[in-house]
C-alpha positions as CSV (number, residue, x, y, z in Angstrom):
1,X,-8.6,16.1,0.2
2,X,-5.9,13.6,-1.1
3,X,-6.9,11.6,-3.2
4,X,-6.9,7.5,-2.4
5,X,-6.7,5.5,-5.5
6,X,-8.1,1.9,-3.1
7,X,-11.5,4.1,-2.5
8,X,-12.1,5.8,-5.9
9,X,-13.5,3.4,-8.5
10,X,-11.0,3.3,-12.3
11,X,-11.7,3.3,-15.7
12,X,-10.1,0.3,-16.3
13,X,-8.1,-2.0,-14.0
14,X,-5.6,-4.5,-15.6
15,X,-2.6,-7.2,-14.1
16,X,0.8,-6.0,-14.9
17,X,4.4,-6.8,-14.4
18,X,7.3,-4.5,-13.0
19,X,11.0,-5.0,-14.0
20,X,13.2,-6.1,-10.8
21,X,15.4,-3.5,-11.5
22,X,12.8,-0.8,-11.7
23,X,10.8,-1.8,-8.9
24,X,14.4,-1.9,-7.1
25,X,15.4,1.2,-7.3
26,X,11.8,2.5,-6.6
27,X,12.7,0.8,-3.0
28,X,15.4,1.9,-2.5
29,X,15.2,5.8,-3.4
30,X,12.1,5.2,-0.5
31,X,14.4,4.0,2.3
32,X,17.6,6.6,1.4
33,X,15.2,9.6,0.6
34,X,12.2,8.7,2.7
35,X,8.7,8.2,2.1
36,X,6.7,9.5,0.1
37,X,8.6,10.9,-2.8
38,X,7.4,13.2,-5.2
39,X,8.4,12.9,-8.7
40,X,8.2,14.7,-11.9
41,X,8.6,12.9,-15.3
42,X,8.5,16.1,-17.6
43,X,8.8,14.2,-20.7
44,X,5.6,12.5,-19.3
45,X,4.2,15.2,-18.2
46,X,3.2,13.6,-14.9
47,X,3.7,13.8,-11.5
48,X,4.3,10.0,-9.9
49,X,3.7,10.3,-6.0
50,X,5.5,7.2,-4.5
51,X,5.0,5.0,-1.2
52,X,5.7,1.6,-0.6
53,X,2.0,0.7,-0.7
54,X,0.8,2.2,-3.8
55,X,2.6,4.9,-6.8
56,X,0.1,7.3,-8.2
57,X,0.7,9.3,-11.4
58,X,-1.3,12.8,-12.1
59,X,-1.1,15.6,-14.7
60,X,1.4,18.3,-14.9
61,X,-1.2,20.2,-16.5
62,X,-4.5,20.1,-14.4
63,X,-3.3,17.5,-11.4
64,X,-6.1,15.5,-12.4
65,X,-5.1,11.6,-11.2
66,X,-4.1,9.1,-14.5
67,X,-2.8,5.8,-12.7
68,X,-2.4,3.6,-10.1
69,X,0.0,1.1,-9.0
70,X,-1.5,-1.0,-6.2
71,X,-1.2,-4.1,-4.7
72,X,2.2,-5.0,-5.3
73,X,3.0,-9.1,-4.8
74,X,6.5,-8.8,-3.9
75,X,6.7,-10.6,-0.6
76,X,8.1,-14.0,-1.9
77,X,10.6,-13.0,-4.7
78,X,13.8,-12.7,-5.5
79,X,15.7,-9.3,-6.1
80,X,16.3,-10.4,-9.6
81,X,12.1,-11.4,-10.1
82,X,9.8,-9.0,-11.4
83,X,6.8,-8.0,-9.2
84,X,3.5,-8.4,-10.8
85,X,0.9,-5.4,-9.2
86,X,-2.3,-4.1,-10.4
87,X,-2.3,-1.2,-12.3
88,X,-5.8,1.1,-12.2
89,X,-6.7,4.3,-14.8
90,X,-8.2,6.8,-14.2
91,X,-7.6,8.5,-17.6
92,X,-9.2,7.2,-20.7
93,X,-5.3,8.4,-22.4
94,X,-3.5,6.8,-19.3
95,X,-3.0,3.5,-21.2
96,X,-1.1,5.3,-23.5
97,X,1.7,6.1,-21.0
98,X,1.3,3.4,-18.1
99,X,4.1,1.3,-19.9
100,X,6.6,4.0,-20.0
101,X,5.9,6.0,-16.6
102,X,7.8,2.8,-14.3
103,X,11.3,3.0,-16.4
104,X,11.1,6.5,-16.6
105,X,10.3,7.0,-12.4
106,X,13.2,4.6,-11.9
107,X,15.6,6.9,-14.1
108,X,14.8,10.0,-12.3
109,X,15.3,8.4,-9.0
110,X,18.6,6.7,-10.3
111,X,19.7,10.6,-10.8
112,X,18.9,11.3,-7.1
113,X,20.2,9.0,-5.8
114,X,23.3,9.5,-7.9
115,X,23.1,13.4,-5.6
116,X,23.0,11.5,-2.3
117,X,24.8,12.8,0.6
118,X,24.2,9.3,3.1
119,X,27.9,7.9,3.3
120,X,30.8,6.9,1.9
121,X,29.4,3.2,3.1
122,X,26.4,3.3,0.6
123,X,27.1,2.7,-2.8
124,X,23.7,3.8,-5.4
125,X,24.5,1.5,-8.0
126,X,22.2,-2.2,-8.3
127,X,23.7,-4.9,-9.8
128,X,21.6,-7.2,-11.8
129,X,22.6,-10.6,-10.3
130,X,22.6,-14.0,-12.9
131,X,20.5,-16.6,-12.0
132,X,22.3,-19.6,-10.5
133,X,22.8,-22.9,-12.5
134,X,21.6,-25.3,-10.8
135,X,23.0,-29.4,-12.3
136,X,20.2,-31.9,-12.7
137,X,20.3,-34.5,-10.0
138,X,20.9,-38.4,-11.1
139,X,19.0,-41.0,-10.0
């Protein structure tokens, strides 16, 4: 049986924030390689299965589950905003890794995407757009 990280209860659940650009390219490696992906992080030692609705990291070793990334609030943002989610462990050592794991999923799937055979119309590279400056109105 799979297992479901929104039926199993955590260790520890906690708020927390993912970069635009990470989150990004998470997104987009799901709609050019399809859904789910699985990916390992060697240096990690952790396998990261992705979907749009949750990511969930286990062991290389024993493929015993260490994280969750759930309930991800990016509906109303900008491409350029960070998506705050909520992250669950599983692992009492998981904290030790849960900042490192997104940068490091985003990385590998920046080198896939990097192999992609979809076109010559779709480019792999994100640009990281400036805000706009907006002048203060006068009364």
């Amino acid at each position: 049986m799979a297992f479901d990280p929104r039926t199993r209860t955590p260790i520890r659940t906690f708020p927390k924030v993912i970069e635009a650009p990470c989150y990004n390219r998470v997104l987009l490696a799901l709609a050019r390689l399809g859904e789910p992906l699985e990916v390992e992080i060697q240096k990690l030692r952790m396998s990261i299965r992705v979907e749009r609705r949750h990511w969930l990291a286990s062991s290389l070793i024993n493929d015993i589950p260490l994280m969750a990334w759930l309930d991800f609030q990016a509906a109303d943002r900008g491409l350029h905003e960070p998506v705050p989610c909520q992250v669950h462990l599983y692992h009492f050592h998981a904290g030790l890794l849960v900042g490192h794991a997104p940068q490091c999923l985003a990385n590998v799937l920046e080198e896939r995407l990097a192999h992609w055979q979809g076109g010559p119309r779709f480019g792999h590279e994100v640009r990281r757009f400036a805000r706009p400056v907006v002048p203060e109105k006068r009364p």
